[in-house]
C-alpha positions in Angstrom: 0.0 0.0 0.0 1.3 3.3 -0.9 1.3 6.1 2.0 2.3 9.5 1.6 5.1 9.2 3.8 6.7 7.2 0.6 6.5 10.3 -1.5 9.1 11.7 0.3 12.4 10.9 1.6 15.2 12.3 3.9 18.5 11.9 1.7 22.4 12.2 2.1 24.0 13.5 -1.0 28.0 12.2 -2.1 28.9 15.4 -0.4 27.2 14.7 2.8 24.1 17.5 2.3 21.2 16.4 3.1 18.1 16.9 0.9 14.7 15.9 0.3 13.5 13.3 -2.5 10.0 13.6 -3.6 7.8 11.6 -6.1 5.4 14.4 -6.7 5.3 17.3 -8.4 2.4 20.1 -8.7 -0.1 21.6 -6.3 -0.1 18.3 -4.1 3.0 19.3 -2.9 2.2 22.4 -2.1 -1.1 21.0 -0.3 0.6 18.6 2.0 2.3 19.7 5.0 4.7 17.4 5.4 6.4 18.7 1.8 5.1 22.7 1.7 7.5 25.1 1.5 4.8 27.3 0.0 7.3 30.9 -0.9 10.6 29.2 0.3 10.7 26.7 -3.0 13.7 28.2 -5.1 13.3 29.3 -8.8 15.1 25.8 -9.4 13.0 23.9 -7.6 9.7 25.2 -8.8 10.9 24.8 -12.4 11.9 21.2 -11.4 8.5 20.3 -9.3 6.3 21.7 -11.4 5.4 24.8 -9.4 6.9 27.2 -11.7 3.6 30.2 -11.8 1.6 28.6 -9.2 3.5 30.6 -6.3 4.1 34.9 -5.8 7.6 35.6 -7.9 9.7 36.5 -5.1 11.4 33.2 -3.0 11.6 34.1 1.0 13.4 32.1 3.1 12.3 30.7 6.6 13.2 33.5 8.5 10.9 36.0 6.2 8.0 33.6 6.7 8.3 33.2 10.5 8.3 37.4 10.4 5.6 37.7 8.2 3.4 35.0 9.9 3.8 36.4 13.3 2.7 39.8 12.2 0.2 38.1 11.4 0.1 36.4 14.7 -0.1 39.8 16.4 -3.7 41.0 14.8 -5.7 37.9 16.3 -8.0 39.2 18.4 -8.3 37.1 21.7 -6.5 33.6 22.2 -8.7 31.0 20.7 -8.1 33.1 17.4 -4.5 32.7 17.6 -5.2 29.2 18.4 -6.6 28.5 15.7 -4.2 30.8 13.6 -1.4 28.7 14.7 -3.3 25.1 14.1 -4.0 26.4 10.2 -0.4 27.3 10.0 0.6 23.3 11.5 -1.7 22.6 8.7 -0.5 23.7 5.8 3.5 23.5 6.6 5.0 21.4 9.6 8.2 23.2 9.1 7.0 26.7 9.2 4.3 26.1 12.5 7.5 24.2 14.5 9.9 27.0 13.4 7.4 29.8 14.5 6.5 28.6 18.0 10.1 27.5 18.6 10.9 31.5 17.9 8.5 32.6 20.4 8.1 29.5 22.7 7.4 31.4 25.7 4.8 33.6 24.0 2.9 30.5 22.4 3.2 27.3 24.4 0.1 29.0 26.9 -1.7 28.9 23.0 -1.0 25.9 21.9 -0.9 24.0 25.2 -2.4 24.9 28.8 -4.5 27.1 29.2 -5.9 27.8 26.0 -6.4 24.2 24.8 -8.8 23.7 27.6 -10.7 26.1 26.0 -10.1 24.7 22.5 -10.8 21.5 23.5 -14.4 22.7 24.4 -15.1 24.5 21.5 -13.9 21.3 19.3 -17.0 20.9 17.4 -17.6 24.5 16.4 -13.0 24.8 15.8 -13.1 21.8 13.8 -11.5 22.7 10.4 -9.5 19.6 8.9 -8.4 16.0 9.5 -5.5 14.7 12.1 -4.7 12.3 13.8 -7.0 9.2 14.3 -10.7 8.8 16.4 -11.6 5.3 17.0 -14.6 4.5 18.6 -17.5 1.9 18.5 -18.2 1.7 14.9 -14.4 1.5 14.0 -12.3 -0.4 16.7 -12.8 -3.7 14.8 -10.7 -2.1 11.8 -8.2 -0.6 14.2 -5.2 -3.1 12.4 -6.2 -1.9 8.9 -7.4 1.8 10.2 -3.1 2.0 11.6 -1.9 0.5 8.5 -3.6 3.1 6.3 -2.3 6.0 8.2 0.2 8.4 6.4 3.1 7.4 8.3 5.2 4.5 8.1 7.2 4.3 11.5 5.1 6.6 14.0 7.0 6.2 17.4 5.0 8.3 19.7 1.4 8.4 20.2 -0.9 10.2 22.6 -3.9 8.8 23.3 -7.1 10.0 25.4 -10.7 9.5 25.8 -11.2 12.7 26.8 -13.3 11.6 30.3 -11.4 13.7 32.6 -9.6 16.3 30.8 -7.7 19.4 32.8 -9.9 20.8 35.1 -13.1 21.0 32.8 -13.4 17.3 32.9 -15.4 15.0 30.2 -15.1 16.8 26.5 -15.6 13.6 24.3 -14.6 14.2 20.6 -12.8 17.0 22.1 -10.2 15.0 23.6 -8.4 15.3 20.2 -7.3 18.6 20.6 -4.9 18.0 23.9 -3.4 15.4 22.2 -2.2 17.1 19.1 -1.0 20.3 21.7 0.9 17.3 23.7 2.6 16.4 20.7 3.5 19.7 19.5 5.4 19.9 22.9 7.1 16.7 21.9 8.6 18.0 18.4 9.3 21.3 19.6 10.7 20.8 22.9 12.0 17.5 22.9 13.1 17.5 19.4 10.9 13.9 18.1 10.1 14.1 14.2 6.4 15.1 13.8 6.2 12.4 11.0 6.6 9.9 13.6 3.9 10.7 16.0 0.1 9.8 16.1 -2.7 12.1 18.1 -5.5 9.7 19.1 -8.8 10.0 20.5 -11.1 7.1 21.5 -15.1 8.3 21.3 -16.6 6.2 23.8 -18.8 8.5 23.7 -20.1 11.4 26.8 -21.5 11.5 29.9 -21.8 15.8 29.5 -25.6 16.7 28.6 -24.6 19.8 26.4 -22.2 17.9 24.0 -25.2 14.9 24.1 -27.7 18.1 23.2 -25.7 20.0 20.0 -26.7 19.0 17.0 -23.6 20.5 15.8 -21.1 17.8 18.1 -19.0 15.9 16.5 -18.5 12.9 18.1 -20.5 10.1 19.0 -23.7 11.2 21.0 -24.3 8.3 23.3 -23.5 7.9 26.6 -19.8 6.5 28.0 -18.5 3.0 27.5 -17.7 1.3 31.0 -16.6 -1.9 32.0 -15.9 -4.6 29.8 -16.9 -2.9 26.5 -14.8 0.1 27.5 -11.7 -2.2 28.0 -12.4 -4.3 24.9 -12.3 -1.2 22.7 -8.9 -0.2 24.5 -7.3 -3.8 24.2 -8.0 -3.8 20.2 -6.3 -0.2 20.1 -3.3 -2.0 22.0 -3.2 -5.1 20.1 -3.3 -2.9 16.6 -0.5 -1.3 17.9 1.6 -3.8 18.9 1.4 -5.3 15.2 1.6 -2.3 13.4 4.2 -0.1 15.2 5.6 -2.2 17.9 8.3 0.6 18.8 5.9 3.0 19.3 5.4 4.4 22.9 1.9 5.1 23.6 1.2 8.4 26.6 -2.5 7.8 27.9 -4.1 11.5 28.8 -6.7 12.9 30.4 -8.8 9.3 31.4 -10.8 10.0 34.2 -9.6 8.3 38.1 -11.8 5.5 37.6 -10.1 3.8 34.7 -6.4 6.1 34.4 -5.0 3.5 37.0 -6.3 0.7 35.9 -5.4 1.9 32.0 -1.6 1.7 33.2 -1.4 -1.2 35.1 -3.2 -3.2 32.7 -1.1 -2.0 29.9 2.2 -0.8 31.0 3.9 -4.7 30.5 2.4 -4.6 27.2 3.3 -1.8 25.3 5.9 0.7 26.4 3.4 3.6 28.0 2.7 5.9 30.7 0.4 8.0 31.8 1.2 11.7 31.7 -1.5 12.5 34.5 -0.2 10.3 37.0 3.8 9.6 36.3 4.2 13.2 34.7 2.5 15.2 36.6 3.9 13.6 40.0 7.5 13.7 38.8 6.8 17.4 37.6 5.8 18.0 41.4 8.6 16.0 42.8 11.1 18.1 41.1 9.4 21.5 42.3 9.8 20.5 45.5 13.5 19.2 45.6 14.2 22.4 44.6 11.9 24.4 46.9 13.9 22.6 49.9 17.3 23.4 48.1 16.1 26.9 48.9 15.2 26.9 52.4 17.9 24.6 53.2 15.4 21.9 53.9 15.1 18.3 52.9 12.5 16.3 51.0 12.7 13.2 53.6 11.9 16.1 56.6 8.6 17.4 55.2 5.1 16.8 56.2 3.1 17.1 52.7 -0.4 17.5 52.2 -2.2 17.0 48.6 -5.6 18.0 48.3 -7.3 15.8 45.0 -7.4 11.9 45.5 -7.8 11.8 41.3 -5.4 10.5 39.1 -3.0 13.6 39.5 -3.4 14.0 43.4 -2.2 10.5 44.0 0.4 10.7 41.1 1.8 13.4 43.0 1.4 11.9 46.5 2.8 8.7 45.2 5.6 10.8 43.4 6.6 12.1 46.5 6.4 9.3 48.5 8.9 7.7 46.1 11.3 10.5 46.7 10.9 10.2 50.5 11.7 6.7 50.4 14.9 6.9 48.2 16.0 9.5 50.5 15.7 6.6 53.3 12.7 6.7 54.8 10.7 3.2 55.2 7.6 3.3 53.4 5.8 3.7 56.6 7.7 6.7 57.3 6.9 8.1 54.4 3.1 7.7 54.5 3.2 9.1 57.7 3.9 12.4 56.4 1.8 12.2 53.1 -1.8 12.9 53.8 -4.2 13.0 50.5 -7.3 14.7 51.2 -10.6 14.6 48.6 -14.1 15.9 47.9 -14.8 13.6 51.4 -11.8 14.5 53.5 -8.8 12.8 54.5 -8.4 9.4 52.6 -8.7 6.7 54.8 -9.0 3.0 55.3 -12.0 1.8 54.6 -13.1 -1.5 52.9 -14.9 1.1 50.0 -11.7 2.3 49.0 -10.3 2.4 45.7 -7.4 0.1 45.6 -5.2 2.6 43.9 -5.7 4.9 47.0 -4.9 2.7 49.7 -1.0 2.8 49.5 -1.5 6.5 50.5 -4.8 6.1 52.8 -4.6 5.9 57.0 -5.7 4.6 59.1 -7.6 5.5 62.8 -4.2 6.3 64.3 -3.1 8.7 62.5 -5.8 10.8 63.7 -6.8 9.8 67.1 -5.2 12.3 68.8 -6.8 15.2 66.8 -9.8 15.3 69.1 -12.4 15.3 66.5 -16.0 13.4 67.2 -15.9 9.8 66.7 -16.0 8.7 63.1 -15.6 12.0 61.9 -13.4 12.1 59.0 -11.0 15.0 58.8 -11.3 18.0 56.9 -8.5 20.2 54.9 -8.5 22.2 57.4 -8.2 19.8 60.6 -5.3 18.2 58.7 -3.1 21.4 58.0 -4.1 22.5 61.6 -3.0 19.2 63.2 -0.8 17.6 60.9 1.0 20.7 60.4 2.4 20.5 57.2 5.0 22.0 55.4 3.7 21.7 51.9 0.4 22.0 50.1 -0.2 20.8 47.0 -3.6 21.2 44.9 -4.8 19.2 42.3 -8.6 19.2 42.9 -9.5 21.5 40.2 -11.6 23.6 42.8 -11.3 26.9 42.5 -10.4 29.0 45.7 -10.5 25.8 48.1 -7.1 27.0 49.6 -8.7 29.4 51.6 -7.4 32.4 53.5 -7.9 30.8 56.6 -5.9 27.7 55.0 -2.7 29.3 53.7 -2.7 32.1 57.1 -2.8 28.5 59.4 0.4 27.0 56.7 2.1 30.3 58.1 1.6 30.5 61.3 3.4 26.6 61.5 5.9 27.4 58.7 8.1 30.3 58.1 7.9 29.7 54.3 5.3 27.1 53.5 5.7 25.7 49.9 1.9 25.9 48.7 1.7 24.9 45.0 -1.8 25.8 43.8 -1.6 23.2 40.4 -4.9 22.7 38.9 -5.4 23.8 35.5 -6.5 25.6 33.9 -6.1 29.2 35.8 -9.6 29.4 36.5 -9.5 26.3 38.6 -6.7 27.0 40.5 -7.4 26.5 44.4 -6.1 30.3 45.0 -4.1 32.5 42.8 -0.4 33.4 43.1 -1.3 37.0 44.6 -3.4 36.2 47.6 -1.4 33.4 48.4 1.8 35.8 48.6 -0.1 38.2 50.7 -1.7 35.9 53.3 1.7 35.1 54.0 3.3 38.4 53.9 5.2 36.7 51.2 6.8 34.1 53.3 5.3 31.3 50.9 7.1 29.7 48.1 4.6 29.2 45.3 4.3 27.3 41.9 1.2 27.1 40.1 0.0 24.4 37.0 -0.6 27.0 34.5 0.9 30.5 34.1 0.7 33.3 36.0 2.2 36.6 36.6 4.6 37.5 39.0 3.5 39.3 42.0 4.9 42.6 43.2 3.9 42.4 47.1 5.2 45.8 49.1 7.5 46.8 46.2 9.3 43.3 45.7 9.1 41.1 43.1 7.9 37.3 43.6 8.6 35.3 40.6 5.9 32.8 40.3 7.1 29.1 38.8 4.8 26.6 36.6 5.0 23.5 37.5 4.6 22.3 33.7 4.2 18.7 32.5 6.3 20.1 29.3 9.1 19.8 31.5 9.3 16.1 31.6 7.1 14.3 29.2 8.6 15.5 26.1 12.7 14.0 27.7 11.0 10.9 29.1 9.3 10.3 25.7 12.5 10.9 23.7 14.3 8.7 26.0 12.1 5.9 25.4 12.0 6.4 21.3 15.7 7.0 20.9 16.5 3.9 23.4 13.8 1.7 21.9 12.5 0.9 25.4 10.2 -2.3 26.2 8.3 -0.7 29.0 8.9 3.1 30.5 9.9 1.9 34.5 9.1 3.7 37.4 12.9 4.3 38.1 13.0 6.3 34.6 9.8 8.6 35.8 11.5 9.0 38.8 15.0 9.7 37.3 13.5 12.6 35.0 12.2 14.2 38.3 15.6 14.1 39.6 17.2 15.3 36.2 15.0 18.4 36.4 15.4 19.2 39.9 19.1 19.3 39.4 18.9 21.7 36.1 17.2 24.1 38.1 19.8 24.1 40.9 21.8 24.3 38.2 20.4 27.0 36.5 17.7 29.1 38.0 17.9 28.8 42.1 20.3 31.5 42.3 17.8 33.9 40.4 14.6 32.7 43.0 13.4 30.1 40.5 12.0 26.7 41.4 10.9 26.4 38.2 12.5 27.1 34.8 11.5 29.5 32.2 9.8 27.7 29.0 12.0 28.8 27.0 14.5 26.0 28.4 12.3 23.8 27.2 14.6 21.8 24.9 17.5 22.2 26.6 15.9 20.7 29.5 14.3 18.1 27.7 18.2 17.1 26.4 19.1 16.5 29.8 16.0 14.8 31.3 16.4 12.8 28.0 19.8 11.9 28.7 19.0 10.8 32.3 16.2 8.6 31.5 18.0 6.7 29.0 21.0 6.7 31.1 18.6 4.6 33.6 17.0 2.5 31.0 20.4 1.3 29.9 21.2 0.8 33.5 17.8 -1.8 34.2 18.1 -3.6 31.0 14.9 -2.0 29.5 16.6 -0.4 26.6 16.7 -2.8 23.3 19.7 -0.6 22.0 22.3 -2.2 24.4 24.8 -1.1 22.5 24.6 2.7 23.2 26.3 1.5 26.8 29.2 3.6 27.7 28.6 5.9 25.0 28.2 10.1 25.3 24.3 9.9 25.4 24.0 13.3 25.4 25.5 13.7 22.1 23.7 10.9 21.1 20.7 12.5 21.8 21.1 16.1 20.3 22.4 14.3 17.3 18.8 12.5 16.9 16.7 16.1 17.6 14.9 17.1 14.6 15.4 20.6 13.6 12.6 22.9 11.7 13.7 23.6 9.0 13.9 23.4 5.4 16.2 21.0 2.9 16.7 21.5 -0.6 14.1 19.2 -2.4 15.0 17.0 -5.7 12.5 15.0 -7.8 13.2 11.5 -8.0 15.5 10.6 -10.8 17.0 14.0 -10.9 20.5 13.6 -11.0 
């Protein structure tokens, strides 16, 4: 079967230039955005290609097209119109969208990732413009082998894959679920350097549980209520199994799946296929590393902190459990560690109880922890009781409830803590459990803060209090690479946890002297070159690597070697000498 990924082909001349061949001439090539060039094709090339009077006269080069397109850029009107400037852009040429937003990174990562795709991902239906990426669902997943084998690509190595059930703070989006996956990936080529013509969005449309998506006429996925259960995991195994046959060194992330089934998704899958789930492992390793550093700045420890995480979902226990991990390499006993982790949800402090989810009860306690709070028998503890008895140190939101870190909350973390590390990280901004600003005053800026999406930086009493995002983007895009490049079997939890550690040491490295716990975005690939470097490093070390020969090697040039870079090669048609 012919693909369009055999059209064209990345070449090494007898010189050692690199080039383009193509076996396709005309307007297709200019309609394909894997091959468009659009006013960068030289005079020779459009006589050779055929495109000779079907472009403006004069030839630009990349650098006019980036100025010209973020001109452009500039006159959109609110951010769900640059949005969507930037998608048509991805669109038409791969090499001009990953060239632009790698020129303003800082500027456009908030567009095409968090928070604006929360809001894109809403307005899917109504956005919707053109085809990417895959949706299988009900009526398909019995063609999944034959639906892979038809797709564009020949050797797609990465895929991101949701069902859309639980997705940032806004929860379930259906169809919509598409969107976060092709920002995720986006991240991916641009910060960690993987070829775009080797990754895969994918959504599965189980369908919705949300009324207003089941109501438009105008939604675009399937309007029936969610698959559960069995059904829901049959669907998922033939994805799984269509993968395994059709790409089997592709790495699959799962995103955005709702508590219920995100912990059961890994487990059941992780031995399979190499995967992880960004929501859980990324997420918690993201955390991990904020607060490594946030005790390199007071002095502190990790293994001396009492934590508290408020959100018993698939990201509150990712971080708890993150966190734990860290403890415990640091020597504490697992006991020790739980001790001084206390996850509260919607119901209060997670305890024992025979109800429980099992994927909660490695955090949960039990009777004792609490007896000597004096609260009413069988009451279960609140937020507050915990961070007025426990007395913690750090505390950590990922309930997606806006404001539940309350005044009283955060003035009680400073009354037991000269600088309490309160990291607010529920996305998007509007669900954040208190902003960056009131948090800073209720402690007379005492606190160390860190948020999931971006804020400002607060001026409190005429000083300046940068403000750190704890962004995924800072480890999926390395762990990812790390697992391509090394052809890994499974993604460990020793590589999640080394990333955490490889972040936490680039920003000693590089930001704690300036106040930072966090580092700018625009470190993005550097930091993804060295969490990269790390993970592999570790993957070579537990035997999960199938490219044993790389042992002993400089990985890190290894790595930077294997980054793909935006930009354009000279293109010859095929048989042209």
């Amino acid at each position: 079967m012919t693909k369009l990924s055999d059209y064209f082909d990345y070449k090494v001349d007898a010189q050692g230039a690199s080039y383009v061949e193509v076996s396709i001439r005309g307007l297709v090539l200019l309609r394909l955005p894997f091959t468009n060039k659009g006013t960068a094709f030289s005079m020779q090339e459009r006589i050779a290609l055929g495109l000779d009077g079907l472009l403006p006269s004069r030839v630009t080069n990349l650098d006019e097209q980036i100025e010209r397109l973020y001109f452009s850029y500039q006159q959109q009107q609110n951010d769900i119109a640059k949005y969507q400037f930037l998608r048509a852009i991805q669109d038409r040429s791969e090499v001009i969208f990953y060239a632009l937003l790698e020129r303003h990174l800082e500027e456009m990562v908030p567009i095409v990732y968090t928070p604006t795709i929360g809001m894109a991902v809403q307005q899917f239906s109504s956005l919707y413009r053109t085809a990417r990426g895959l949706t299988l669902s009900v009526n398909n997943i019995d063609r999944a082998e034959t639906i892979l084998k038809n797709y564009h690509f020949n050797d797609v190595r990465m895929i991101v894959v949701t069902d859309a059930s639980a997705i940032l703070g806004i929860g379930d989006q259906g169809m919509g679920g598409l969107s976060i996956c092709i920002g995720k990936l986006a991240l991916y080529t641009v910060g960690g350097g993987l070829c775009p013509f080797q990754t895969l969005p994918v959504n599965l449309d189980v369908g919705t549980n949300r009324e207003e998506l089941l109501d438009d006429p105008h939604y675009l996925g399937i309007a029936e209520k969610r698959l559960h259960d069995q059904a829901y995991f049959e669907l998922v195994d033939k994805l799984v199994d269509a993968v395994k046959v059709t790409w089997p060194k592709a790495i699959i992330q799962w995103e955005d799946f709702t508590k219920d089934v995100a912990f059961d998704v890994l487990s059941r899958y992780r031995n399979q296929v190499p995967c992880f789930n960004d929501d859980i492992q990324g997420t918690g390793a993201v955390a991990l590393a904020g607060l490594l550093s946030a005790c390199r700045k007071t002095g502190q420890s990790l293994e001396q902190q009492t934590v508290v995480v408020v959100g018993a979902g698939a990201g509150g226990i990712g971080v708890a459990s993150a966190i734990k991990a860290g403890m415990m390499a640091a020597g504490l006993t697992d006991e020790q560690a739980r001790r001084q982790i206390f996850v509260v949800g919607s119901r209060g402090l997670v305890v024992e109880d025979e109800r429980l989810e099992a994927y909660k009860l490695p955090l949960a306690h039990g009777k004792a922890a609490y007896q000597s709070w004096g609260l009413e028998d069988g009451h279960i503890p609140t937020l507050m009781d915990v961070v007025t008895q426990a007395r913690p140190s750090i505390l950590i939101g990922l309930s997606g409830v806006a404001g539940i870190f309350s005044e009283s909350i955060i003035k009680t973390m400073a009354e037991n803590h000269q600088q309490p590390m309160i990291f607010p990280l529920s996305n998007p901004n509007a669900n954040c459990e208190a902003t960056p600003e009131d948090i800073i005053r209720w402690t007379d800026g005492r606190a160390i803060v860190a948020t999931g999406s971006p804020f400002s930086d607060v001026v409190y009493q005429g000083k300046l209090y940068p403000v750190g995002q704890g962004n995924n983007a800072f480890i999926f895009p390395g762990l990812g690479l790390a697992a391509v490049l090394g052809e890994c079997g499974r993604i460990s939890d020793a590589m999640v946890l080394e990333s955490a550690y490889a972040l936490a040491d680039y920003i000693a490295e590089n930001c704690l002297e300036a106040g930072l716990i966090y580092p700018p975005v625009k470190d993005l690939k550097k930091i993804s070159v060295r969490v990269a470097t790390r993970v592999l490093a570790k993957a070579l070390e537990e035997g999960v690597s199938h490219r044993p020969e790389l042992k002993g090697t400089d990985l890190e040039s290894f790595i930077t070697e294997h980054l793909w870079q935006p930009k354009y090669l000279p293109f010859k048609y095929a048989g042209e000498d």
